[in-house]
C-alpha positions in Angstrom: 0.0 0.0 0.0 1.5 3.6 -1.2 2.0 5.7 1.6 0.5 9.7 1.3 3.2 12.0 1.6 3.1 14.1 4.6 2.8 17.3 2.3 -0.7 15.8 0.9 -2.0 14.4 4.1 -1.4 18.3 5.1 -3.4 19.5 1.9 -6.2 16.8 2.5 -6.8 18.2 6.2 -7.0 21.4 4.6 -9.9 20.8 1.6 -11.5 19.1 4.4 -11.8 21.7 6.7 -12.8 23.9 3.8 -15.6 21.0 2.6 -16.7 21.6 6.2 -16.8 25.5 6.5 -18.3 25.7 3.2 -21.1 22.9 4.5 -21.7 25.1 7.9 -22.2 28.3 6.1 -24.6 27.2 3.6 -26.5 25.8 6.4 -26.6 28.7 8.1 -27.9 30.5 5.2 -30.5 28.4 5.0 -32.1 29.0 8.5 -31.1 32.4 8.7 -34.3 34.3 9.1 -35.4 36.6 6.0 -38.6 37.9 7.2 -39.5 42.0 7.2 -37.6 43.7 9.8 -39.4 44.1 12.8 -40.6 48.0 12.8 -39.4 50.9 14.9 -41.9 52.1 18.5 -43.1 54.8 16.1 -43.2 53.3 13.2 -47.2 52.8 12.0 -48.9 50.9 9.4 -52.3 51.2 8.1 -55.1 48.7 7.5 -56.3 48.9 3.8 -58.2 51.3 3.0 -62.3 51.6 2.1 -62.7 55.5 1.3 -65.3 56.3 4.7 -64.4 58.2 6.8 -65.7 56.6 10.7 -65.9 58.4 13.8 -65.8 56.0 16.9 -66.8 58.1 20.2 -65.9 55.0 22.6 -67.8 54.7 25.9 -65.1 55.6 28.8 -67.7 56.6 31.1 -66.9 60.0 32.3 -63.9 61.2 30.4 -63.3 61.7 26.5 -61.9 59.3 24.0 -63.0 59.6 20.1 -61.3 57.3 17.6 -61.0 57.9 13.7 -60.5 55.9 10.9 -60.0 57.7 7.7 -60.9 57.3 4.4 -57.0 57.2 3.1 -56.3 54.6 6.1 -54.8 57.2 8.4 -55.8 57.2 12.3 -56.1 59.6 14.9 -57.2 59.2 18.9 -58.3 62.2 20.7 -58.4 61.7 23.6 -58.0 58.4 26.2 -60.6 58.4 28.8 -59.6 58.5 32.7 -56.7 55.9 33.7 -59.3 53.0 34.4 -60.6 53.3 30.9 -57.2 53.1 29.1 -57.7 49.6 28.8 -61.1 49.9 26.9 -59.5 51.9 24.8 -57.2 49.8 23.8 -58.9 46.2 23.1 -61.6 48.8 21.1 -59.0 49.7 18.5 -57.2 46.4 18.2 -60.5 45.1 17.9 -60.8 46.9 14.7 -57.3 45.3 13.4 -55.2 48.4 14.5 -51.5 48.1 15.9 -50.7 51.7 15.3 -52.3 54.8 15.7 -50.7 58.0 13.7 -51.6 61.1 15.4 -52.3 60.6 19.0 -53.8 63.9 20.4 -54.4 64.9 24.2 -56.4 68.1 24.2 -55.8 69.4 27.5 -53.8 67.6 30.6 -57.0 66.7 33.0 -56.8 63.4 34.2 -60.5 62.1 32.6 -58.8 62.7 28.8 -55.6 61.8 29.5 -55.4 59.0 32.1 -55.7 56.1 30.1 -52.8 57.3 27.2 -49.9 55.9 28.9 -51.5 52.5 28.1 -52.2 53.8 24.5 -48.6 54.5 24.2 -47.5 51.2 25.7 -49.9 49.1 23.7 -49.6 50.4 19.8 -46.8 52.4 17.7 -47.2 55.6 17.7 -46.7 58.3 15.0 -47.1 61.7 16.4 -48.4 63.4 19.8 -50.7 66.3 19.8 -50.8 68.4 22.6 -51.9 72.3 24.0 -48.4 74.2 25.3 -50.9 74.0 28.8 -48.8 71.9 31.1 -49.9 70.4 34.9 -48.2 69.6 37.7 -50.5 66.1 38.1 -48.4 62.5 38.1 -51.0 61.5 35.6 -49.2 64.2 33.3 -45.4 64.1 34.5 -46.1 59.9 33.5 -47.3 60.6 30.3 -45.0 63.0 29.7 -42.0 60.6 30.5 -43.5 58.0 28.3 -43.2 59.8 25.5 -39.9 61.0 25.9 -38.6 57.9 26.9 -40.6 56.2 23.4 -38.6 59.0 21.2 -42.4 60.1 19.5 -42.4 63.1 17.7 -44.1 65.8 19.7 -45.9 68.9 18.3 -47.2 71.9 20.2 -51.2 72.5 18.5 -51.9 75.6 17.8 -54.7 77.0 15.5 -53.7 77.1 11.9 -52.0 73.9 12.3 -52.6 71.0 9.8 -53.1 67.5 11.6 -53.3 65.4 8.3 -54.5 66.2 4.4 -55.7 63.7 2.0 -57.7 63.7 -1.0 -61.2 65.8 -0.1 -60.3 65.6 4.2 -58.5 67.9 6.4 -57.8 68.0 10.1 -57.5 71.3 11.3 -56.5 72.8 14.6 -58.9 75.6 15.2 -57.5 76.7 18.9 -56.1 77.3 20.9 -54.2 80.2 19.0 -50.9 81.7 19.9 -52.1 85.4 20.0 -55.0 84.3 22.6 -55.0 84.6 26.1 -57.1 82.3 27.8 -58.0 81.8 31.2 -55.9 79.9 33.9 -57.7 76.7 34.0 -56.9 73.5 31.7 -59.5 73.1 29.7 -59.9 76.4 27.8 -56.4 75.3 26.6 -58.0 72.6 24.9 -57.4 71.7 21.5 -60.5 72.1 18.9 -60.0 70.2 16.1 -62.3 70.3 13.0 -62.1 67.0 10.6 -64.0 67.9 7.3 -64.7 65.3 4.6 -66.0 66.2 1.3 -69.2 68.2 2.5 -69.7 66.4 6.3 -67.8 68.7 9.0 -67.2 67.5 12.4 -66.3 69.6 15.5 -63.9 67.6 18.2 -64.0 70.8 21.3 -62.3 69.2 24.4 -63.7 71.1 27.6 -63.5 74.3 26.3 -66.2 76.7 26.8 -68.6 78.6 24.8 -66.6 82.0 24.2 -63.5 80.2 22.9 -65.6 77.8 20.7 -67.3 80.4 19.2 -64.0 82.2 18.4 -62.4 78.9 16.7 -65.4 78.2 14.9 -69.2 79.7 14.0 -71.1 78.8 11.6 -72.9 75.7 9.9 -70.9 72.0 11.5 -72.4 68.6 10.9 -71.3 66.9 13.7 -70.7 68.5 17.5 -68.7 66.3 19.8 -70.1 68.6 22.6 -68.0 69.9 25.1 -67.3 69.6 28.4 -69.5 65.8 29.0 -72.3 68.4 28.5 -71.4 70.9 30.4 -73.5 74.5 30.7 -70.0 76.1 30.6 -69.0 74.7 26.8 -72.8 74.7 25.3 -75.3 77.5 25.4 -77.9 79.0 22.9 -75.8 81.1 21.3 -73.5 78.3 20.5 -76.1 76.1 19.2 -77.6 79.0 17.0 -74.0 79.3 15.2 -72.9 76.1 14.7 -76.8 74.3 14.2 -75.5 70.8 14.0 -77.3 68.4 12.8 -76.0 65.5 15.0 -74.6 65.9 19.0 -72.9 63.7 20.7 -72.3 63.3 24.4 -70.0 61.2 26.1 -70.5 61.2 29.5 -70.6 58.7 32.7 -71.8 58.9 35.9 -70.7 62.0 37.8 -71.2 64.0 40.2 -71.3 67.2 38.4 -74.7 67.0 36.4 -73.8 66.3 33.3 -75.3 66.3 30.9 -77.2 69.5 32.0 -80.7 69.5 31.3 -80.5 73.1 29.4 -77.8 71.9 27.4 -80.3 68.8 26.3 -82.8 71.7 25.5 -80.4 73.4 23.2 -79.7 70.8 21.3 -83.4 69.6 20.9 -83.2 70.2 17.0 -80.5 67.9 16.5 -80.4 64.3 16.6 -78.5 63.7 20.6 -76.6 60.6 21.0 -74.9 59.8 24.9 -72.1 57.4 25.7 -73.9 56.8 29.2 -77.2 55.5 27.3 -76.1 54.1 24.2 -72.4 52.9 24.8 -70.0 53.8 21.8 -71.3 55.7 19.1 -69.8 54.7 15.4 -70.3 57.6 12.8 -69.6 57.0 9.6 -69.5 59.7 6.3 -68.6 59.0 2.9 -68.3 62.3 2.0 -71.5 63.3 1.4 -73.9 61.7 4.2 -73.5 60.6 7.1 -75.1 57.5 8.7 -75.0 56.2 12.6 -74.6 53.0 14.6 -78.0 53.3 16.6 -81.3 55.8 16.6 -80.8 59.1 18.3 -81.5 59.2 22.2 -84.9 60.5 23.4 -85.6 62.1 26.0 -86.9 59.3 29.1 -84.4 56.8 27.4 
């Protein structure tokens, strides 16, 4: 039997080690993972997209939380009820398929609009954050506040003039509170009032605010008045209704211990149709643009 040189025993060892490195990295290749990249905190998606725009005032007892779904896919929250309510907020939009939510807007720091964002934040990717230059003192807000830095979301200070979002035939437009106004010191004339119009349907989003700085963002002729203030006498008087004659109200409201809805406001609004959170749960208004249709019949008074 020949005997192998110890110069080609040497260059067998080394084609087999190659063989073998060449075999290991091929099979790493092969179970190396090539799915999409996870995305970024902040980074949102959008479901596909059906051209209506839908309005979803969710029922968060006594506090504020409306949801939209626009026509070009785009969402916005306004609003996240108290703290105990953040989780109904939640399950309501991923129950409609959503993990991310694009503009995220608190429209003034009291604790029955804002309480329940922190979980917003910690639950779905967010794009922007809304909010009045009106700061607070409360841990509800210093929490929030931390959250967001600590998630890196873009922040932006509303003031009137200031384009949410534009698609074809919708804009969302901050009508106040505006940067050569004075307002008084308490939180919730510092809310932000956004009007959403699509196509010919206008819809009025007015925090707490009250009647005089309504009236100076916006009056005349709305479609839809998400009316201030749980119903409030201080965000809702004759005047008020006379200017912006909506055709559909909406109150969301709990039980509290403040009265609301007040029973004037009720009577100002008599002309148009009333919907209320505390009687009808979540109210889903949808437009295409042109009419406007609703999830249930208008409240009556003795409902």
């Amino acid at each position: 039997m020949k005997q192998v040189s110890p110069f080609s025993a040497k260059l067998i060892r080394i084609l087999i080690v190659l063989l073998l490195v060449g075999l290991i990295a091929g099979a790493a290749v092969g179970c190396a993972d090539t799915s999409v990249p996870v995305s970024n905190a902040n980074e949102t998606t959008s479901k596909p997209v059906d051209g209506l725009l839908k309005v979803h005032y969710i029922d968060v007892g006594q506090g504020d939380s409306a949801f939209r779904e626009l026509p070009d896919g785009k969402t916005i929250l306004i609003d996240a009820g108290p703290k105990g309510q953040g989780a109904t907020v939640v399950l309501y939009i991923k129950s409609l398929g959503h993990s991310s939510i694009d503009y995220l807007v608190a429209t003034h720091p009291d604790a029955d609009h804002i309480g329940g964002m922190s979980l917003v934040i910690e639950s779905f990717a967010i794009g922007e954050v809304w909010e009045p230059s009106r700061t607070s003192n409360s841990n509800t807000y210093r929490d929030l506040q931390v959250l967001i830095t600590a998630r890196n979301i873009p922040r932006r200070i509303a003031q009137a003039g200031d384009l949410i979002h534009a698609a074809d035939n919708l804009t969302a437009t901050v009508l106040s509170p505006a940067a050569d106004k004075t307002y008084r010191n308490d939180n919730n004339d510092w809310s932000i009032i956004i009007e959403l119009v699509f196509g010919s349907d206008i819809f009025l989003f007015t925090g707490d605010a009250s009647t005089a700085v309504i009236l100076d963002a916006k009056n005349d002729k709305i479609d839809v008045l998400k009316v201030g203030h749980h119903g409030s006498n201080t965000s809702t008087d004759e005047r008020l209704v006379s200017a912006l004659s909506p055709d559909y109200a909406v109150f969301s409201v709990g039980k509290n211990g403040f009265g609301h809805p007040h029973l004037e406001v009720l009577n100002f609004l008599s002309t148009a149709d009333i919907f209320r959170t505390d009687k009808q749960g979540t109210i889903i208004i949808v437009s295409d643009g042109t009419s406007i249709t609703v999830n249930t019949a208008p409240w009556v008074f003795g409902q």
